[in-house]
Chimera marker file (.cmm) of the C-alpha trace (Angstrom):
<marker_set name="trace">
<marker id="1" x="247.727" y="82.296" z="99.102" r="1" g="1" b="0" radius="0.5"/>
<marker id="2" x="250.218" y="80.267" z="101.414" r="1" g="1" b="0" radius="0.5"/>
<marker id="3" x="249.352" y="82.810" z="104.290" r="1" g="1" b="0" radius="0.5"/>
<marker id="4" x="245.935" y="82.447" z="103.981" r="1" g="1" b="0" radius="0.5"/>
<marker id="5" x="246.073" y="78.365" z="104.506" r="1" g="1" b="0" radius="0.5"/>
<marker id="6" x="247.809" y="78.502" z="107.129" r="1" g="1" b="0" radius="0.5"/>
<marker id="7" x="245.486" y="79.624" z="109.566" r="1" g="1" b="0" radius="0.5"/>
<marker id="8" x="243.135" y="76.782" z="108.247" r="1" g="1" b="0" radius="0.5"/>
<marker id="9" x="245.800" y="74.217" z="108.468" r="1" g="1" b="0" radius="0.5"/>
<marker id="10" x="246.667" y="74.354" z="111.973" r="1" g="1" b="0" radius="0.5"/>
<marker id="11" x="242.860" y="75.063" z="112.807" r="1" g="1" b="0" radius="0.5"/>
<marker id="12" x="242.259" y="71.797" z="111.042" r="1" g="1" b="0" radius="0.5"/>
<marker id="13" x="244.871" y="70.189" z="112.492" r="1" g="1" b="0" radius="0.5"/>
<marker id="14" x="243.713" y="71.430" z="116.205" r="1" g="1" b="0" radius="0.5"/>
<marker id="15" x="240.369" y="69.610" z="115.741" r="1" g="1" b="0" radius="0.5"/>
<marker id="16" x="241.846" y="66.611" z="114.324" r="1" g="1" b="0" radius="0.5"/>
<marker id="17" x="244.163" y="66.251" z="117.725" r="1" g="1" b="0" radius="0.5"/>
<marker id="18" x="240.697" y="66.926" z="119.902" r="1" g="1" b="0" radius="0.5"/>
<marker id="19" x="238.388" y="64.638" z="118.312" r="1" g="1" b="0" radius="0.5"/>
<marker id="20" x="241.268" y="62.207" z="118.571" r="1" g="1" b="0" radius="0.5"/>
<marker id="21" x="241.462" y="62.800" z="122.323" r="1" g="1" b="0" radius="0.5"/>
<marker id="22" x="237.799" y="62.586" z="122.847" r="1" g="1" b="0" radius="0.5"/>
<marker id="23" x="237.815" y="59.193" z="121.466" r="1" g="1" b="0" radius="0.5"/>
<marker id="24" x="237.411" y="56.893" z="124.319" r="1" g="1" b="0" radius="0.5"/>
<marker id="25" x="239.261" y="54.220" z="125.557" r="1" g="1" b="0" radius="0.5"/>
<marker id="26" x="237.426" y="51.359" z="125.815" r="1" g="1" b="0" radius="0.5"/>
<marker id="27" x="238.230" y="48.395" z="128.587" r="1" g="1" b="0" radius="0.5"/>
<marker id="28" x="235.596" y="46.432" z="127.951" r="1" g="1" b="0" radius="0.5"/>
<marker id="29" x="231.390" y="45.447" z="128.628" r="1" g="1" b="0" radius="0.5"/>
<marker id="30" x="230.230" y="45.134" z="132.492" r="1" g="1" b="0" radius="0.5"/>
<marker id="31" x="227.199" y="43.457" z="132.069" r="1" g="1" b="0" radius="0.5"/>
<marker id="32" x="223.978" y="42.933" z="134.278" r="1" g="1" b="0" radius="0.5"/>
<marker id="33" x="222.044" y="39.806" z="134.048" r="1" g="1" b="0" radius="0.5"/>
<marker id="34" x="218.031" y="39.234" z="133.424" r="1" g="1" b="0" radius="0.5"/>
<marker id="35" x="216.181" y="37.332" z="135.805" r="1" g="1" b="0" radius="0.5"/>
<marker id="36" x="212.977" y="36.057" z="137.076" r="1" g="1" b="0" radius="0.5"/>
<marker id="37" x="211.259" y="36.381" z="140.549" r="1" g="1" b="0" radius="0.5"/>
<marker id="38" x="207.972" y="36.132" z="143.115" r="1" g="1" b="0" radius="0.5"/>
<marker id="39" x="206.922" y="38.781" z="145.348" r="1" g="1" b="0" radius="0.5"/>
<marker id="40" x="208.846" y="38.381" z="148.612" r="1" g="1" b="0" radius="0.5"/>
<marker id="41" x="211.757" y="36.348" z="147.289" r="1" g="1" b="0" radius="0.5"/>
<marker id="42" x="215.098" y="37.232" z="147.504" r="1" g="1" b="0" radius="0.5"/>
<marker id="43" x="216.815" y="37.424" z="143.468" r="1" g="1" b="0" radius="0.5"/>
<marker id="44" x="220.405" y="37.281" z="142.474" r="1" g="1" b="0" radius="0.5"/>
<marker id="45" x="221.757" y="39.299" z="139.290" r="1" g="1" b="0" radius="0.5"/>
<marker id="46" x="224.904" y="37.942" z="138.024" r="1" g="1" b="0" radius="0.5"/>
<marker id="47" x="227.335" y="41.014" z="136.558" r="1" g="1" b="0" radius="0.5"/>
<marker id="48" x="230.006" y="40.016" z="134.448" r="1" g="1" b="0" radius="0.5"/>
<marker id="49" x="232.856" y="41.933" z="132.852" r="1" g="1" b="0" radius="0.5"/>
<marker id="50" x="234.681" y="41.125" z="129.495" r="1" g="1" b="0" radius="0.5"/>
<marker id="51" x="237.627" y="42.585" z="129.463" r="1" g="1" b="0" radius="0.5"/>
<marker id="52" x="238.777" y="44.923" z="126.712" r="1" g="1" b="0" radius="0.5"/>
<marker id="53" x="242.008" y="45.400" z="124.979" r="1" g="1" b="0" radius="0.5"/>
<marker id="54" x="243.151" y="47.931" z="127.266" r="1" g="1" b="0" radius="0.5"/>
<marker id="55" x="242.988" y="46.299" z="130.748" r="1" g="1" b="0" radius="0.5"/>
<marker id="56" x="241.307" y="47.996" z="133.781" r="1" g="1" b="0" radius="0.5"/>
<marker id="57" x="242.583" y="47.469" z="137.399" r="1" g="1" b="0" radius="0.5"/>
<marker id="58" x="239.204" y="48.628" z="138.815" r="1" g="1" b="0" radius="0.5"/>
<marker id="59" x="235.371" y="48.982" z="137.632" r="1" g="1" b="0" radius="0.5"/>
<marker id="60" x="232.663" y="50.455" z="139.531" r="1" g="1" b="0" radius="0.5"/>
<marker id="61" x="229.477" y="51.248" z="138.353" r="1" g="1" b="0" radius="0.5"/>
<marker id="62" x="225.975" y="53.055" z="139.352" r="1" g="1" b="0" radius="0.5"/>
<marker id="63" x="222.813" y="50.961" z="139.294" r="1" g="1" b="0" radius="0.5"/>
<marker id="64" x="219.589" y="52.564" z="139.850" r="1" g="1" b="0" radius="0.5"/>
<marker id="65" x="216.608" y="50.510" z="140.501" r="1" g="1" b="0" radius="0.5"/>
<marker id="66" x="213.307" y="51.242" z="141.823" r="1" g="1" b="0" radius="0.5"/>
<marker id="67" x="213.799" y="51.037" z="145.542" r="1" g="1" b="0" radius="0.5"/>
<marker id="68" x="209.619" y="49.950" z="146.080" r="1" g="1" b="0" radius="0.5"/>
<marker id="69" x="209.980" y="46.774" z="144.839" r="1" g="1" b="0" radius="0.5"/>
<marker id="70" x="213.909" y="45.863" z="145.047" r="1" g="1" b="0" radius="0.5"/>
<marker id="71" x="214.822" y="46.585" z="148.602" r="1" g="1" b="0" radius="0.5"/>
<marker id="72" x="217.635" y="45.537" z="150.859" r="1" g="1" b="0" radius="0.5"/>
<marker id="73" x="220.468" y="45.811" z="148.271" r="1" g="1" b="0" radius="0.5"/>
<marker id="74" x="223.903" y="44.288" z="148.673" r="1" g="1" b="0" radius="0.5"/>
<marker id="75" x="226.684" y="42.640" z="146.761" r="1" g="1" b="0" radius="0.5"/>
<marker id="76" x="229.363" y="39.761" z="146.712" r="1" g="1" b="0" radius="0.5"/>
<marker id="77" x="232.517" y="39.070" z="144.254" r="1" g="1" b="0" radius="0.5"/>
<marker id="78" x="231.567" y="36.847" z="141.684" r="1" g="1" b="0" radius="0.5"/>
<marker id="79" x="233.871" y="33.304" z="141.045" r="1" g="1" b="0" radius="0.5"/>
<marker id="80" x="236.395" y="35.362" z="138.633" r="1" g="1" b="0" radius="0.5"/>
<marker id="81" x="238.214" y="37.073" z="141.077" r="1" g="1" b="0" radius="0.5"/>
<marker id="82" x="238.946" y="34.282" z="143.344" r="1" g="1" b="0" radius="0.5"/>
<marker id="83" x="242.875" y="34.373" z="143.541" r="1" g="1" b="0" radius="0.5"/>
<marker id="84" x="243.050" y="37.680" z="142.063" r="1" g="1" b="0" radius="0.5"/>
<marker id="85" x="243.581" y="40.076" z="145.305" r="1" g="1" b="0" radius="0.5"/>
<marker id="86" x="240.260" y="41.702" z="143.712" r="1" g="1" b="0" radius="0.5"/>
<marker id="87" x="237.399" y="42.462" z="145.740" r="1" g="1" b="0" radius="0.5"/>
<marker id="88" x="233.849" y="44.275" z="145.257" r="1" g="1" b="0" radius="0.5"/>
<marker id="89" x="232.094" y="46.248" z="147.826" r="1" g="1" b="0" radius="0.5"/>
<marker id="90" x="229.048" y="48.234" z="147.109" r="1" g="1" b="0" radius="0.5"/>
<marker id="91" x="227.074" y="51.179" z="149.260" r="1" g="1" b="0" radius="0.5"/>
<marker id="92" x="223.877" y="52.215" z="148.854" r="1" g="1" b="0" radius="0.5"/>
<marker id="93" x="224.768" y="56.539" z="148.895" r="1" g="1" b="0" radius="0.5"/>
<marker id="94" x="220.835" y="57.404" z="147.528" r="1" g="1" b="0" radius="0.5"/>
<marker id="95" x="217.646" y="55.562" z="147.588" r="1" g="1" b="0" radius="0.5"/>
<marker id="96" x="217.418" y="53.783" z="144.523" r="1" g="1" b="0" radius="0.5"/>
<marker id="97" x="221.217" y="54.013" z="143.930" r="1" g="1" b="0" radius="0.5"/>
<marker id="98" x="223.638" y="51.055" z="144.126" r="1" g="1" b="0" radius="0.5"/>
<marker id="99" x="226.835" y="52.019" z="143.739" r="1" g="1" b="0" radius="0.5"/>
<marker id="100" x="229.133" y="49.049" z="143.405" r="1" g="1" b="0" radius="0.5"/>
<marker id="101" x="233.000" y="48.748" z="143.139" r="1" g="1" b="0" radius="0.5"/>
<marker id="102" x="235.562" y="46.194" z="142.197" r="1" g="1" b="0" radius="0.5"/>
<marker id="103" x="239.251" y="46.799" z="142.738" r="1" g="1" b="0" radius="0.5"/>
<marker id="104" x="241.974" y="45.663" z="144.888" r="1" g="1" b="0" radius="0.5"/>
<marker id="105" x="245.735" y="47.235" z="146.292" r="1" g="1" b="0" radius="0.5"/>
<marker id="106" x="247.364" y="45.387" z="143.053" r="1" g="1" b="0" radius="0.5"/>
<marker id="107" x="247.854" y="46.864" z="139.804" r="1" g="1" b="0" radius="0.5"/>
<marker id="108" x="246.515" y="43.151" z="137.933" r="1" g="1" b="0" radius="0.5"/>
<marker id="109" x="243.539" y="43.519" z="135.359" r="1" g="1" b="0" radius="0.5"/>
<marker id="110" x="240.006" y="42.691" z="136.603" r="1" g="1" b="0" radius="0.5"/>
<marker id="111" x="239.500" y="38.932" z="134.645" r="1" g="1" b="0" radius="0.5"/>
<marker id="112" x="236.665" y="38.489" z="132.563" r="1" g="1" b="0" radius="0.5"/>
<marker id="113" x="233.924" y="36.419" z="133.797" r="1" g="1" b="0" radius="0.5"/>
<marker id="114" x="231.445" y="36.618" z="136.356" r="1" g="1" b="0" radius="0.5"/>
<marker id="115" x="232.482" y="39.490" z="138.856" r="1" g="1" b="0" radius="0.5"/>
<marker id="116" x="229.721" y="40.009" z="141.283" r="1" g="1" b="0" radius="0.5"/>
<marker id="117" x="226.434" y="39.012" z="142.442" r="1" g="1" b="0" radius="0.5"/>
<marker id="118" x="223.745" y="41.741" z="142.781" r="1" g="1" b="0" radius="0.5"/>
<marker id="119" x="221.358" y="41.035" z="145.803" r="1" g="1" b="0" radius="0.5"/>
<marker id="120" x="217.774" y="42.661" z="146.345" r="1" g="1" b="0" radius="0.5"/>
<marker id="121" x="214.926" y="41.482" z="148.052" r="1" g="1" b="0" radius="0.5"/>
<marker id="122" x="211.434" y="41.702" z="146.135" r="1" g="1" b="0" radius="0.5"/>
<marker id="123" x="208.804" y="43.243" z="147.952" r="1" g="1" b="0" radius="0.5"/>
<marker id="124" x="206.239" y="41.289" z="148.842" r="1" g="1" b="0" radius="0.5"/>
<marker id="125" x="203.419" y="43.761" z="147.153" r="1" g="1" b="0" radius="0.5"/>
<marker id="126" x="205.767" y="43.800" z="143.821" r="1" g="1" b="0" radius="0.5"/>
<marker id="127" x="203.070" y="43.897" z="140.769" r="1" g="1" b="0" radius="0.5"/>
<marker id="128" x="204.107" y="41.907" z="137.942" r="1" g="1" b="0" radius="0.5"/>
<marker id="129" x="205.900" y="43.354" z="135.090" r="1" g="1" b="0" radius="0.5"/>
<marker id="130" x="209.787" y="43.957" z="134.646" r="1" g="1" b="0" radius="0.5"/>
<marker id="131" x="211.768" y="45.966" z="136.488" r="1" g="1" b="0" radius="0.5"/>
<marker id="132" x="214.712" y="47.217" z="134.659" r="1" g="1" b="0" radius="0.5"/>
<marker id="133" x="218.118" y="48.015" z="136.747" r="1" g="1" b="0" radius="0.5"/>
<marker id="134" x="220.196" y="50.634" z="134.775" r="1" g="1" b="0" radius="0.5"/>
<marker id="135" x="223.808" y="50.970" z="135.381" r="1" g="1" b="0" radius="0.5"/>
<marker id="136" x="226.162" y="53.739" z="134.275" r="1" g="1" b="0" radius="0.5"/>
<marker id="137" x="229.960" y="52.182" z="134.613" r="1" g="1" b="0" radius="0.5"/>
<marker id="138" x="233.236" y="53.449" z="134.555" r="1" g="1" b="0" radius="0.5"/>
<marker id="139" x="236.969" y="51.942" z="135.068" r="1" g="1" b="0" radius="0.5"/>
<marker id="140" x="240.304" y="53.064" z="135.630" r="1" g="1" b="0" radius="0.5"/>
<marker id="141" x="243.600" y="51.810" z="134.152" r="1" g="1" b="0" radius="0.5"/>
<marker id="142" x="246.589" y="51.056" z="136.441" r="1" g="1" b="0" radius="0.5"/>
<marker id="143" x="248.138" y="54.522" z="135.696" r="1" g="1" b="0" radius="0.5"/>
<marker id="144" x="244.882" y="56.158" z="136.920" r="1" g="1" b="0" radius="0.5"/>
<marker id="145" x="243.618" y="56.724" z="133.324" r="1" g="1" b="0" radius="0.5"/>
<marker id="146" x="240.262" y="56.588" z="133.046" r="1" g="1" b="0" radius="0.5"/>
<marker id="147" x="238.919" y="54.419" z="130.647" r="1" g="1" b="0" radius="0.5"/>
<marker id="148" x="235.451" y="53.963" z="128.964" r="1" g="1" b="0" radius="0.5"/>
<marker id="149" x="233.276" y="50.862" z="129.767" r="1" g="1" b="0" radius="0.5"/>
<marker id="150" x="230.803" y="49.381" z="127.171" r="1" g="1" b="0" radius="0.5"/>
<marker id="151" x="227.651" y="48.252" z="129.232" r="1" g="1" b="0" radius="0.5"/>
<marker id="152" x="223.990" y="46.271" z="129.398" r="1" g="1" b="0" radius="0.5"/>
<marker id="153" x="221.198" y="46.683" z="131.365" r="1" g="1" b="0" radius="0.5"/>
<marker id="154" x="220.119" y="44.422" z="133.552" r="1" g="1" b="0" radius="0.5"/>
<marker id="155" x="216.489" y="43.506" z="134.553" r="1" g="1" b="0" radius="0.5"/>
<marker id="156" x="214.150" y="41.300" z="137.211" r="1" g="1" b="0" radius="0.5"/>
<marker id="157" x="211.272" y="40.088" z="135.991" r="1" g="1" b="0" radius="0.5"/>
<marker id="158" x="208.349" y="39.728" z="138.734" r="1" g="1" b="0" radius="0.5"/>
<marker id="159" x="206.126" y="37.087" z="137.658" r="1" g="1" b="0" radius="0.5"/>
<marker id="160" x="203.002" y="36.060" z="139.964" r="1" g="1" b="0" radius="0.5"/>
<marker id="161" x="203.355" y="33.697" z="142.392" r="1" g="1" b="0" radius="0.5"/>
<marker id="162" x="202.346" y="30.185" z="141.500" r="1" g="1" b="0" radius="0.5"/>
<link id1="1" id2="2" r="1" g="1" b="0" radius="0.2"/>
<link id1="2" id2="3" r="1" g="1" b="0" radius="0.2"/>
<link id1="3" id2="4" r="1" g="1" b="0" radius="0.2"/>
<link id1="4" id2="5" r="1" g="1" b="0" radius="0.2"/>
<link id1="5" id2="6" r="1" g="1" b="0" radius="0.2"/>
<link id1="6" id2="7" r="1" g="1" b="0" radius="0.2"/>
<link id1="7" id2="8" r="1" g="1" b="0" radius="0.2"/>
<link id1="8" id2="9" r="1" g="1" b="0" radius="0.2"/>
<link id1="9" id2="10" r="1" g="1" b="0" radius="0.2"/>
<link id1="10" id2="11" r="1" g="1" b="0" radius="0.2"/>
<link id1="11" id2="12" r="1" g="1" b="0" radius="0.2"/>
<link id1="12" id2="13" r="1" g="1" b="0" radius="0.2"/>
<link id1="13" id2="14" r="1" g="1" b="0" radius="0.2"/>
<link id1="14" id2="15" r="1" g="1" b="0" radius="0.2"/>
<link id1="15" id2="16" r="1" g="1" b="0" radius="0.2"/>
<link id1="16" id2="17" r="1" g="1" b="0" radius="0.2"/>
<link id1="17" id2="18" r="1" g="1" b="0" radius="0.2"/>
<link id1="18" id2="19" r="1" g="1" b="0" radius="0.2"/>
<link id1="19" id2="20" r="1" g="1" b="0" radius="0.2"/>
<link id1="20" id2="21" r="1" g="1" b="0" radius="0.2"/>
<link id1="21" id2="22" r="1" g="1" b="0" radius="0.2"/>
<link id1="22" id2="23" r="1" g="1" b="0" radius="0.2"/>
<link id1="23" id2="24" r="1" g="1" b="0" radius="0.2"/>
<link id1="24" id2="25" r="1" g="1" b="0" radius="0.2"/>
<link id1="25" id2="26" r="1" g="1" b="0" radius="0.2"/>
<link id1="26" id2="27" r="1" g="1" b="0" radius="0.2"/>
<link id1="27" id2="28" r="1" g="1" b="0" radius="0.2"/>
<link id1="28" id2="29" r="1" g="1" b="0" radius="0.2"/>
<link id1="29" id2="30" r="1" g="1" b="0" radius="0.2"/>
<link id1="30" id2="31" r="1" g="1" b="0" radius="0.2"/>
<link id1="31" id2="32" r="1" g="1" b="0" radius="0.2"/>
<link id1="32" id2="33" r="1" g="1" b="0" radius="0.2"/>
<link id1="33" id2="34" r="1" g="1" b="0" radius="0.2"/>
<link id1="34" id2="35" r="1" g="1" b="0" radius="0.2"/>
<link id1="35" id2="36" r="1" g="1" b="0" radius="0.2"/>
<link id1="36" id2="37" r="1" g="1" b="0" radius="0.2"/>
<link id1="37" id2="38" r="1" g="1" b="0" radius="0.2"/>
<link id1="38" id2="39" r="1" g="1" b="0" radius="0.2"/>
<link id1="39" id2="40" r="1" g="1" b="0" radius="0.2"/>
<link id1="40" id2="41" r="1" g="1" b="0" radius="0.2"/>
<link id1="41" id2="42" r="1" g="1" b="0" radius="0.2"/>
<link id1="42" id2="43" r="1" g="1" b="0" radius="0.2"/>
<link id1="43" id2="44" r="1" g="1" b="0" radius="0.2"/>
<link id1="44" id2="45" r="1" g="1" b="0" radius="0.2"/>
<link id1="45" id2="46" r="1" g="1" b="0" radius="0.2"/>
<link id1="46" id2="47" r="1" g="1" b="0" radius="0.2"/>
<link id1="47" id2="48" r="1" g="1" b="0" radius="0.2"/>
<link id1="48" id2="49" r="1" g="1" b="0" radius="0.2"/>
<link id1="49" id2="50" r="1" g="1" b="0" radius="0.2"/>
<link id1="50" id2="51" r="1" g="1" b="0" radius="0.2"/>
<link id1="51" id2="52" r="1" g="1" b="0" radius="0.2"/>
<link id1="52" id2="53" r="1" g="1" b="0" radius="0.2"/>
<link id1="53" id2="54" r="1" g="1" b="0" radius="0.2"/>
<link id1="54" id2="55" r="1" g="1" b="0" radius="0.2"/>
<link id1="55" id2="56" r="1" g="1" b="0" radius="0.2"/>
<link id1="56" id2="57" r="1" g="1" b="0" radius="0.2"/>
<link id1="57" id2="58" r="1" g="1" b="0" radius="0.2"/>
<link id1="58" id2="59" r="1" g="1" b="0" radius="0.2"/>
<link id1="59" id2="60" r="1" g="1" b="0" radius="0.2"/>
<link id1="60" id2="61" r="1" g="1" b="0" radius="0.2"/>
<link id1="61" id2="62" r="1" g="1" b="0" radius="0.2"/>
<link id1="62" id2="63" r="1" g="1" b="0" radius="0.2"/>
<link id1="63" id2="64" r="1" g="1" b="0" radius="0.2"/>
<link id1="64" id2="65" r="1" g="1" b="0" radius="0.2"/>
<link id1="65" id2="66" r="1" g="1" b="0" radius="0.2"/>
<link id1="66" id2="67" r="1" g="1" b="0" radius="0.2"/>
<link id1="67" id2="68" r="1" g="1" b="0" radius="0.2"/>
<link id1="68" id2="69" r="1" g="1" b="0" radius="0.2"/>
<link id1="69" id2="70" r="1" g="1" b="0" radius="0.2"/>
<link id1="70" id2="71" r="1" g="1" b="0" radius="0.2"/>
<link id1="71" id2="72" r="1" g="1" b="0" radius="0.2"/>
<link id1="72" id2="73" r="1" g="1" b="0" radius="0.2"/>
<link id1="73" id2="74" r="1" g="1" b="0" radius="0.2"/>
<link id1="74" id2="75" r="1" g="1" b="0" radius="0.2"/>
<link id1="75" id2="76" r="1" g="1" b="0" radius="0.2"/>
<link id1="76" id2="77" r="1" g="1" b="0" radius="0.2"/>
<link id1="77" id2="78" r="1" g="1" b="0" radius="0.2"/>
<link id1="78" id2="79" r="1" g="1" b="0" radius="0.2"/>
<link id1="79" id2="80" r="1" g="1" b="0" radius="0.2"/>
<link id1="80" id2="81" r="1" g="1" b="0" radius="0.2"/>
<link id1="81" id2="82" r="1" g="1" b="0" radius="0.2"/>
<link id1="82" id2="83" r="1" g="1" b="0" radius="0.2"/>
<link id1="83" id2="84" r="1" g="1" b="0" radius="0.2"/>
<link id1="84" id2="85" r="1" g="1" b="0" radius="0.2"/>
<link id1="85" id2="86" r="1" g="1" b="0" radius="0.2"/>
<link id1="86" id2="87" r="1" g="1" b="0" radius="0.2"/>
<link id1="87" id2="88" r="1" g="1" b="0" radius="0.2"/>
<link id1="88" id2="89" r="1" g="1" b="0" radius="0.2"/>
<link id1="89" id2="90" r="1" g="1" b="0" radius="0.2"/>
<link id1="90" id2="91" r="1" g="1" b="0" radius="0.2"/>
<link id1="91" id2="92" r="1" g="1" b="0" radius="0.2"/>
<link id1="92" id2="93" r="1" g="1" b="0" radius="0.2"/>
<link id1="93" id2="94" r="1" g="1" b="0" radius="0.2"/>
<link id1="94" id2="95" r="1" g="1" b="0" radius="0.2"/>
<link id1="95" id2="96" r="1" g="1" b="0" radius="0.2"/>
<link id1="96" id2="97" r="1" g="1" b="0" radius="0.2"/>
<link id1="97" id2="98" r="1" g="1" b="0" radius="0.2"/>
<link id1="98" id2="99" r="1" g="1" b="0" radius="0.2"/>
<link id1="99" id2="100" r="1" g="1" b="0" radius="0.2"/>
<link id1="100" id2="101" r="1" g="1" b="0" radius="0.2"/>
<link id1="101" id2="102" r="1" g="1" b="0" radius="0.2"/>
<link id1="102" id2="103" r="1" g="1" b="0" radius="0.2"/>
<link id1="103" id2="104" r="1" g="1" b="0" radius="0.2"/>
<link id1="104" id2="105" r="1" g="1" b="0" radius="0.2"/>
<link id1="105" id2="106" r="1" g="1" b="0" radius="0.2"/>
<link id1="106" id2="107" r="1" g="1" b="0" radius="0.2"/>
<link id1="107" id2="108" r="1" g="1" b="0" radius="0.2"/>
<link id1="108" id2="109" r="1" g="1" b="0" radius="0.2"/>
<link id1="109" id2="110" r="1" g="1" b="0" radius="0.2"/>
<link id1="110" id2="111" r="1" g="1" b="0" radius="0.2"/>
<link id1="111" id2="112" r="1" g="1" b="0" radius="0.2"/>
<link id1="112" id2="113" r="1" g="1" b="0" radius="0.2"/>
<link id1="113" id2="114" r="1" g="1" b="0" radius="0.2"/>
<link id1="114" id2="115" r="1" g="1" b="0" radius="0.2"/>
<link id1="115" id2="116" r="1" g="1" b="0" radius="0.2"/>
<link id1="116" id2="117" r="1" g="1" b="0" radius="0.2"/>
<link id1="117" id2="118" r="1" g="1" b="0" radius="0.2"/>
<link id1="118" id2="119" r="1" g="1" b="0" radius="0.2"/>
<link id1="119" id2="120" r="1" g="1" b="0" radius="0.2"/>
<link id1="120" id2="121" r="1" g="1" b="0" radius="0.2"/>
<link id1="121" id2="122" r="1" g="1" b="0" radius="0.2"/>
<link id1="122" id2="123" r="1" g="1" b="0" radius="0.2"/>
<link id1="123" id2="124" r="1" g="1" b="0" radius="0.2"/>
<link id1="124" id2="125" r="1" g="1" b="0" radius="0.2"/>
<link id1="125" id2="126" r="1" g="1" b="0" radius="0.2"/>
<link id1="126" id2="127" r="1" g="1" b="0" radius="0.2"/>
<link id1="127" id2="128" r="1" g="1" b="0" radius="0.2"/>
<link id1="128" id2="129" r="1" g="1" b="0" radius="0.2"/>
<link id1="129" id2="130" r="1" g="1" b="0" radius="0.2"/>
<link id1="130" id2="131" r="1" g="1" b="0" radius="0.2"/>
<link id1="131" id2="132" r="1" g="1" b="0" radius="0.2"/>
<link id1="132" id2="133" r="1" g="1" b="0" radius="0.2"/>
<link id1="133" id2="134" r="1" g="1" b="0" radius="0.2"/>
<link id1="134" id2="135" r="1" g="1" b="0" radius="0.2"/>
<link id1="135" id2="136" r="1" g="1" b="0" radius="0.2"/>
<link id1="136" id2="137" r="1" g="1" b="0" radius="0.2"/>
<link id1="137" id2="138" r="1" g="1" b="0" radius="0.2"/>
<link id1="138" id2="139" r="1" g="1" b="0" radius="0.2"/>
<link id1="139" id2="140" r="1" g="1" b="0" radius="0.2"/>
<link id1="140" id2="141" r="1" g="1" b="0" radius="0.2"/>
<link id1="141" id2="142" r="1" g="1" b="0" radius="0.2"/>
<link id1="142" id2="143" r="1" g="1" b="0" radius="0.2"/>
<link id1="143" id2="144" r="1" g="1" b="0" radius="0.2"/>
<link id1="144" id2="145" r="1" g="1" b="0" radius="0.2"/>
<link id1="145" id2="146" r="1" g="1" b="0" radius="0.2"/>
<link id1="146" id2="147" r="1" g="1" b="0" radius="0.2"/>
<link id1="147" id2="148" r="1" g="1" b="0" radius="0.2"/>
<link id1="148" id2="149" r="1" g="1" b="0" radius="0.2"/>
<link id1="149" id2="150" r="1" g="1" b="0" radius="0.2"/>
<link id1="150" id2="151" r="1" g="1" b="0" radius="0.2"/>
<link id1="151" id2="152" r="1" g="1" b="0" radius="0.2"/>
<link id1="152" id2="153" r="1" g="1" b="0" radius="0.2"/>
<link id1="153" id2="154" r="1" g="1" b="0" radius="0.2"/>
<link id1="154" id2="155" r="1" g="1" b="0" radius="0.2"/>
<link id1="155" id2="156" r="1" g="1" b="0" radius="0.2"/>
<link id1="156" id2="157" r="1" g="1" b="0" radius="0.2"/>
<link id1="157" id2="158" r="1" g="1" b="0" radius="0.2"/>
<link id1="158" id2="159" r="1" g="1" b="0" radius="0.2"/>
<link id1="159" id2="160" r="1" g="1" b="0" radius="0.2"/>
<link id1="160" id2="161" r="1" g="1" b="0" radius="0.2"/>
<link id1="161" id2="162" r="1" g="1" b="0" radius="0.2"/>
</marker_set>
């Protein structure tokens, strides 16, 4: 009967190290602010990141948003990394895609607080309704590690003009 277990035992034991493994790391929320604009403006998302328990010495992070109303995309660091040798760049590598990045050539943890500013214009045809900007993060750990990155959505609001 001991034979038989085993098997079982160090199956059971196998699965028990891979779920383990597969549970990720978490270093923290990146978060995408809600905000209201007029056709033809020029709107301002503020992103912020709350750091985790296991600190991340970069963040990046894909936001797609629907290039025929947000146009002209383009990013800044955000007041938290002042001082911190931190620095965010972003690209736009498909229509509709911003791809935005925050690191620096230090090992220090990205701060919590308010990391970047999101910049789009608003067409000047933009219809009223909201216009949601969905992001799909990720961060690294100073060893390379990567590490999993709790997020929210952000949105912009077009709202006639007045």
């Amino acid at each position: 009967m001991h034979r038989g277990m085993l098997p079982v035992s160090i199956l059971f034991l196998a699965l028990a190290v891979l779920v383990g493994s597969a549970v990720p790391v978490f270093a923290g929320e990146l978060s995408l602010a809600q905000v209201q604009a007029q056709p033809g403006q020029t709107v301002t998302l503020p992103m912020t990141y709350q750091a985790g328990r296991t600190a991340a010495a970069g963040v990046a992070s894909d936001i797609r948003f629907d290039p025929t109303v947000l146009r002209n995309p383009r990013c800044t660091a955000g007041p938290a990394l002042a001082g911190t040798g931190k620095d965010v760049h972003c690209a736009e590598p498909h229509r509709g895609i911003l791809r935005m990045g925050i690191f620096g050539l230090n090992l220090a943890a990205v701060p919590s607080g308010e990391v970047a500013q999101l910049t789009f214009d608003v067409a000047p045809t933009a219809r009223a309704r909201t216009y949601r900007l969905h992001q799909k993060p990720s961060a690294a750990n100073a060893q390379g590690r990567q590490l999993g990155v709790k997020h929210t959505n952000g949105a912009v609001q077009v709202v006639a003009n007045q």
